[in-house]
C-alpha positions as CSV (number, residue, x, y, z in Angstrom):
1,X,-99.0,54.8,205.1
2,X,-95.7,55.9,204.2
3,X,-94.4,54.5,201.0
4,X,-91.0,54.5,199.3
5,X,-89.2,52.6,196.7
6,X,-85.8,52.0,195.0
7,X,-85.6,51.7,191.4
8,X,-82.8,49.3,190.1
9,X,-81.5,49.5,186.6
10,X,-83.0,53.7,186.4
11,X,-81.4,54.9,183.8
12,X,-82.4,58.6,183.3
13,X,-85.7,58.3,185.4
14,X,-88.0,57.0,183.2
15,X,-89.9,54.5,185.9
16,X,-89.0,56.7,188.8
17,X,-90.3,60.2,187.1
18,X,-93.9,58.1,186.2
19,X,-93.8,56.2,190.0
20,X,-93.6,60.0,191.4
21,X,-96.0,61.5,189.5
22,X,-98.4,58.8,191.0
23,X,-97.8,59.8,194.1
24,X,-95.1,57.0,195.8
25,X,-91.9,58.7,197.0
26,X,-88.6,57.0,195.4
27,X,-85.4,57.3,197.6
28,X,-82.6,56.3,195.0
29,X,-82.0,54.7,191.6
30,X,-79.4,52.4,190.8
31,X,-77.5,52.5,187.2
32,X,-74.2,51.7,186.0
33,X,-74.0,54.4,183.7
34,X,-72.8,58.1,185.5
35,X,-73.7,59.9,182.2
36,X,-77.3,59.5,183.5
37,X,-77.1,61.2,187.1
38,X,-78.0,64.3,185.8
39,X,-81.2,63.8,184.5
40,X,-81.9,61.3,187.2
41,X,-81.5,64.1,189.9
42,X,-82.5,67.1,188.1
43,X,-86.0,66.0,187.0
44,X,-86.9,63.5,190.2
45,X,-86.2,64.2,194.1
46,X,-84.4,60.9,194.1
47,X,-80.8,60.3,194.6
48,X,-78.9,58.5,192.1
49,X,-76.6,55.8,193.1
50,X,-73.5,54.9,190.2
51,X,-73.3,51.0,190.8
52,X,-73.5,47.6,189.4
53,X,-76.4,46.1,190.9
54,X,-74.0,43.2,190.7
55,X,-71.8,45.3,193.4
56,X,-74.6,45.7,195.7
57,X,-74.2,44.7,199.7
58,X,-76.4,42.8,201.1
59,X,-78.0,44.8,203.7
60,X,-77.4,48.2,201.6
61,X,-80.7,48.9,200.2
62,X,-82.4,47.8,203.5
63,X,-80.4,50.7,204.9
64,X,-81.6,53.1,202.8
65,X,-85.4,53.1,203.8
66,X,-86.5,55.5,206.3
67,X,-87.3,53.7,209.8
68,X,-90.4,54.9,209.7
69,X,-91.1,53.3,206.6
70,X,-94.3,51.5,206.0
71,X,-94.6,50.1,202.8
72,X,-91.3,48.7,201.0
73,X,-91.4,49.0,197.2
74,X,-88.5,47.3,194.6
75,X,-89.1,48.1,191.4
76,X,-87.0,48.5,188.4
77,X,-86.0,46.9,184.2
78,X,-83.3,45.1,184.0
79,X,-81.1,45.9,180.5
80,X,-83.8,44.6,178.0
81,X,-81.0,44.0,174.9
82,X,-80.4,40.4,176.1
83,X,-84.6,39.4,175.5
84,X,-84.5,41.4,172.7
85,X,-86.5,40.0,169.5
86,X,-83.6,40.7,167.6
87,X,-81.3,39.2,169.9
88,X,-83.3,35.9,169.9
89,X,-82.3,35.3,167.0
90,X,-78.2,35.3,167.9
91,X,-78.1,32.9,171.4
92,X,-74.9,33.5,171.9
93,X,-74.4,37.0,171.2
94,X,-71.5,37.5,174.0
95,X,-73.0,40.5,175.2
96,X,-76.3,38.6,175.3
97,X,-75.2,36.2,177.7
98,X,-72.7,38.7,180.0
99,X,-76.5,40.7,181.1
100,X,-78.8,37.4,180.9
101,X,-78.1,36.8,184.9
102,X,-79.4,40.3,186.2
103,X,-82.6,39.3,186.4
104,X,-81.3,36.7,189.3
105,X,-79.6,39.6,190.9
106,X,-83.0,41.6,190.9
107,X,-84.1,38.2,192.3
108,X,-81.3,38.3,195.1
109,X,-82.3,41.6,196.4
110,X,-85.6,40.8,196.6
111,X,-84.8,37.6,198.8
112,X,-82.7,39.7,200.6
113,X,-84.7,43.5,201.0
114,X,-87.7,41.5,201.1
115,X,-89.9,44.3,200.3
116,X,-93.6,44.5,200.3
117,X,-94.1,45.2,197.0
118,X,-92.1,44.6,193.8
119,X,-92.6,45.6,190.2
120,X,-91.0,44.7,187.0
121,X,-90.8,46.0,183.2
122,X,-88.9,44.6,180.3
123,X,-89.9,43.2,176.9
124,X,-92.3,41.0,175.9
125,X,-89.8,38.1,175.1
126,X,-89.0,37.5,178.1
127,X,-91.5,35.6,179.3
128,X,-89.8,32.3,177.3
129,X,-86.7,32.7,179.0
130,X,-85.7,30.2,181.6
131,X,-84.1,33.2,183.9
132,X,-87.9,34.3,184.1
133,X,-89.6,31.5,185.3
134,X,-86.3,31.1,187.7
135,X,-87.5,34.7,189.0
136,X,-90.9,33.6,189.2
137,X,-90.3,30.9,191.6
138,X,-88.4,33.5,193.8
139,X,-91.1,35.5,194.3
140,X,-93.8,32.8,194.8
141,X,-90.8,30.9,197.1
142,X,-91.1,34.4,199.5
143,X,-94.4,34.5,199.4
144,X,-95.6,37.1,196.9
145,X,-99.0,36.5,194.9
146,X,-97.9,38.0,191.0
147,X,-99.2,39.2,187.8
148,X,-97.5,39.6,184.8
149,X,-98.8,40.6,181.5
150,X,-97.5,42.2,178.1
151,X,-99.7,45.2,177.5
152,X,-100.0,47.3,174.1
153,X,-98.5,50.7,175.0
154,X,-101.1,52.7,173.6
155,X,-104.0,51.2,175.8
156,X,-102.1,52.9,178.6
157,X,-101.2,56.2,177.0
158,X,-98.2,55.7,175.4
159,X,-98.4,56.9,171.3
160,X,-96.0,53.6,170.4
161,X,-96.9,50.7,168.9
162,X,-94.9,48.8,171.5
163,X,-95.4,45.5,173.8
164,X,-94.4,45.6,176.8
165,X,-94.2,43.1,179.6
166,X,-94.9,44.5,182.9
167,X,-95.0,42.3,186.5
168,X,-96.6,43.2,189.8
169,X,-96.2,41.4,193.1
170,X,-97.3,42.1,196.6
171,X,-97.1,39.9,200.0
172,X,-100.4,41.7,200.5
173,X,-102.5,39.1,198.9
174,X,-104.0,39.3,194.9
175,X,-102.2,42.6,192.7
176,X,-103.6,43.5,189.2
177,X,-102.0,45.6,187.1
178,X,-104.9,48.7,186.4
179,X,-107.4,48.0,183.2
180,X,-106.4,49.6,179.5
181,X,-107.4,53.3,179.5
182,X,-107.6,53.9,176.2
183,X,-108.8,51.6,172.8
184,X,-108.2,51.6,168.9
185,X,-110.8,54.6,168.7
186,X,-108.5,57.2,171.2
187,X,-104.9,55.8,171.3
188,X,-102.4,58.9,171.8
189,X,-101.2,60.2,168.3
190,X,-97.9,61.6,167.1
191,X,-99.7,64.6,166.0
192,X,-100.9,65.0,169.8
193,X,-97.3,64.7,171.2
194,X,-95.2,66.2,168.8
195,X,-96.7,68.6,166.7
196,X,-96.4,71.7,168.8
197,X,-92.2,71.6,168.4
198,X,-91.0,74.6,165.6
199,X,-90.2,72.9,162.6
200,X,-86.5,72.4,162.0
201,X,-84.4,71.2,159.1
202,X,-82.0,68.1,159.1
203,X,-79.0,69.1,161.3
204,X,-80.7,71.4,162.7
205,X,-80.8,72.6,166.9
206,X,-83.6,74.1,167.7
207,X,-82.4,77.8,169.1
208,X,-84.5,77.6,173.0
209,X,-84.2,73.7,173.4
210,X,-81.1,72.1,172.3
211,X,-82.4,68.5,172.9
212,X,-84.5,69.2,169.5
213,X,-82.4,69.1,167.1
214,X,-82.1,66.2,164.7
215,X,-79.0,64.5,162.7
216,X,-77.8,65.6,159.3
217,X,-78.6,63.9,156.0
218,X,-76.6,62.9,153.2
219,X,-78.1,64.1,149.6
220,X,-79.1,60.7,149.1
221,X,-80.8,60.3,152.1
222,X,-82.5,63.9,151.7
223,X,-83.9,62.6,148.6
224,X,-85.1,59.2,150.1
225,X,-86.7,61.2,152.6
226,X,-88.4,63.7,150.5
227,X,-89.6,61.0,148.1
228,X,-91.5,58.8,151.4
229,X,-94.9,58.9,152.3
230,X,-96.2,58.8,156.0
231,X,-96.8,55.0,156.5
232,X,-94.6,54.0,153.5
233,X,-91.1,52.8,153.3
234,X,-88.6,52.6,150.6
235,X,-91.2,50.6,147.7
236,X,-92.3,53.9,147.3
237,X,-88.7,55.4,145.9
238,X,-87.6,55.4,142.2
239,X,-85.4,53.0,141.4
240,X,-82.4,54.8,141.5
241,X,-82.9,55.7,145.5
242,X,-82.8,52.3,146.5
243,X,-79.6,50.7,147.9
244,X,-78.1,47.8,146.1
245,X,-79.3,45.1,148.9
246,X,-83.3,46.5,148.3
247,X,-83.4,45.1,144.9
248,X,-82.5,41.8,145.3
249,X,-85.5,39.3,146.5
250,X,-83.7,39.2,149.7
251,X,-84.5,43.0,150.6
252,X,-88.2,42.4,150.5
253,X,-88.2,41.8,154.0
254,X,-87.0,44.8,155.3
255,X,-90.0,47.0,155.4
256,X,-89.7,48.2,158.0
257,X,-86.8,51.1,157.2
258,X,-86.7,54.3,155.1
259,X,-90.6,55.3,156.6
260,X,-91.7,58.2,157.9
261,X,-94.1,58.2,160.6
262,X,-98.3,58.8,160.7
263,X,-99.6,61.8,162.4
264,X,-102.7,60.4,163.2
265,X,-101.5,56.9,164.9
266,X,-99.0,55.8,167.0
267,X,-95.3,55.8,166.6
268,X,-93.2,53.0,165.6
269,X,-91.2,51.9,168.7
270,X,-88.6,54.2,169.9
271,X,-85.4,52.4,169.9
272,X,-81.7,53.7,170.6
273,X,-81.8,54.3,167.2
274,X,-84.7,56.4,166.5
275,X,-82.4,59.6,165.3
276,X,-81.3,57.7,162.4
277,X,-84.1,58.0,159.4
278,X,-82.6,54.3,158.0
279,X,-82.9,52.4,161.2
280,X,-86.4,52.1,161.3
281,X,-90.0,54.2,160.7
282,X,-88.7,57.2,162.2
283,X,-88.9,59.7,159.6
284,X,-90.9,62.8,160.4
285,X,-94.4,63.2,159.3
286,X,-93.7,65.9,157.2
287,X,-90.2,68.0,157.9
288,X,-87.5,66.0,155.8
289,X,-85.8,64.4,158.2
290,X,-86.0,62.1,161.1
291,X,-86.8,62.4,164.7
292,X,-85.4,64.8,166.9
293,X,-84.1,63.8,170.5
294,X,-86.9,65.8,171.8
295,X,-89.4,64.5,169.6
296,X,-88.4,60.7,170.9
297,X,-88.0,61.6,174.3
298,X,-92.0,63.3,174.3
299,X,-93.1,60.0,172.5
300,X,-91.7,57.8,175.4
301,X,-93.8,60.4,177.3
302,X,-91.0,62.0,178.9
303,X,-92.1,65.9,179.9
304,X,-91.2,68.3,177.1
305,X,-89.0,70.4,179.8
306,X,-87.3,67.2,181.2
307,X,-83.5,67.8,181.2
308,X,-81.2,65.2,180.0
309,X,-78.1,67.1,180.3
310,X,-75.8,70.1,181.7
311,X,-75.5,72.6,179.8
312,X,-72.3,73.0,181.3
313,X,-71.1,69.9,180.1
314,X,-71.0,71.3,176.3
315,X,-73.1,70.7,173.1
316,X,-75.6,67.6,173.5
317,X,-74.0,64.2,172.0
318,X,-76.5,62.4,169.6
319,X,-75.6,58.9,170.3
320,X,-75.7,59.1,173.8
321,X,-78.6,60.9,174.6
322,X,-80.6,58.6,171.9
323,X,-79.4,55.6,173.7
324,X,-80.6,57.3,177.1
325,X,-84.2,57.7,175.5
326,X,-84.4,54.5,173.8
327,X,-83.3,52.6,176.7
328,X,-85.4,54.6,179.1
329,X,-89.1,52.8,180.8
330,X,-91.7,55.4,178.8
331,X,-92.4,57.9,182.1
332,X,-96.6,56.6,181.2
333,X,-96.2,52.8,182.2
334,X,-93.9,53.9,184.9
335,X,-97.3,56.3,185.9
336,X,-99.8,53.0,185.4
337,X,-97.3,51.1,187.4
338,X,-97.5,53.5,190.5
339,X,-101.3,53.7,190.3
340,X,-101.8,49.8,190.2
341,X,-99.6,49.9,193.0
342,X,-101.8,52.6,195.0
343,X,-105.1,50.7,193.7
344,X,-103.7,47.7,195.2
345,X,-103.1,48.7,198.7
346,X,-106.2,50.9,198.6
347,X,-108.6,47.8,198.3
């Protein structure tokens, strides 16, 4: 059988580079950002198409499968921000609301493309929304039998303590997404995925790979940084580290900030924002200082020689590629997502 796919919403190739390595040819991914073309193309034989998937024509992705195509596969994550936990808590966020309907455009091409299978990642949320169970109904209303589940990253792989929500559906008849792979006693480490890069200081690029470098710190934050434990967060400072907001009753509940990172378990999630060392766990182990683009990348299990820019283009910018990362399908569940799909039509 001769299988291809389209991957809407691709971002730098997270799903498509874990889908290939399983062994299903992807033809294109669609993304509204052009800054990510380049790393789409040069790490996966995919083309990458710049457009809104709001833009596309009705009969366009149809006409980009091979006719000698035998099995039809839609797959893709819409922009998770909207379902976000901390977006749940502001309804109304404006930006919220302007990406809450592309999930019923992913629902209009599948009506439309009608392929024979379709798979979908996003974040655990999700599930509550009414634009969900509005999908849901489009898929059963065309005939696919589905299954949807929110997984724990590391049973599949990937060394994050993450949830994820991932969705399979095929007009083949009953589609299960493949058992865990891992438990508590072998979930992938930091020390496994990480500990191999050279040690670098804060600020510092990495001389033979210019993705691992990792931002500068202030004095203050140098010192917060030295003075954390792996685990810990900022209850383990002296008094005079801590920020005004941390000493009132009300800080107590952010515990989550100032930490560095375990070897020997999982990561915290990787966010956008996983190069700065006060927006979440994502202090190094050990070096004083936080993560390196490199070192987030390899924990959303990204190849350590995956390219996510031209060197022609100039020096590597720190927001943007961490947004790229952060926002990127970890290349593992995109891999378990292929091989469910292979399983499927095997049996």
């Amino acid at each position: 059988m001769k299988m291809n796919a389209v991957d809407l919403f691709c971002g730098v190739g997270g799903l498509t580079h874990g889908v290939q390595r399983a062994g299903i040819n992807v033809i294109a991914g669609y993304d509204i950002e052009e800054d990510c073309r380049f790393a789409y193309e040069k790490n996966n034989n995919a083309r990458f198409i710049f457009k809104d998937v709001k833009e596309i024509t009705d009969n366009e992705i149809n006409e980009l499968f091979p006719e000698d195509t035998d099995i039809k596969i839609l797959m893709g994550c819409a922009p998770c921000q909207p379902f976000s936990a901390y977006s749940h808590r502001y309804k109304e966020c404006e930006s919220r609301k302007e990406k809450m309907d592309l999930l019923d455009y992913f629902g209009k091409q599948v009506e439309l493309v009608q392929p024979d299978i379709v798979s979908m990642e996003n974040v655990p949320q999700l599930v509550k929304e009414d634009v969900f169970k509005k999908f849901l109904k489009t898929l059963e209303k065309n005939n696919y039998k589905v299954d949807y589940k929110v997984v724990f990253a590391p049973e599949y792989g990937v060394p994050q303590s993450r949830k994820r929500l991932l969705l399979l559906a095929s007009k083949f008849g009953e589609i299960k997404l493949d058992p865990p792979q891992r438990t508590k006693d072998n979930y992938p480490t930091v020390r496994e995925t990480i500990s191999r890069l050279r040690p670098i200081q804060a600020g510092e690029i990495d001389s033979i790979d210019p993705l691992h470098r990792s931002r500068r710190l202030s004095e203050l934050n140098l010192s917060r940084v030295k003075s954390s434990k792996p685990g810990g967060n900022w209850t383990d400072w002296d008094e005079e580290l801590l920020p005004e907001c941390y000493k009132k009753k009300s800080g107590l509940s952010y515990k989550s900030v100032y930490g560095r990172l375990e070897w020997d378990k999982p990561s915290s999630t990787i966010t956008t924002q996983f190069v700065g060392y006060g927006n979440g766990r994502f202090g190094h182990p050990e070096q004083d200082r936080a993560l390196s683009l490199r070192e987030g990348a390899m924990l959303q299990t990204f190849p350590e020689k995956y390219e996510f820019f031209d060197p022609k283009d100039g020096p590597v910018k720190m927001v943007k590629a961490s947004m790229q990362i952060g926002n990127a399908v970890p290349v593992k569940l995109g891999e378990v997502i292929g091989n469910s799909i292979l399983n499927h039509l095997n049996n």
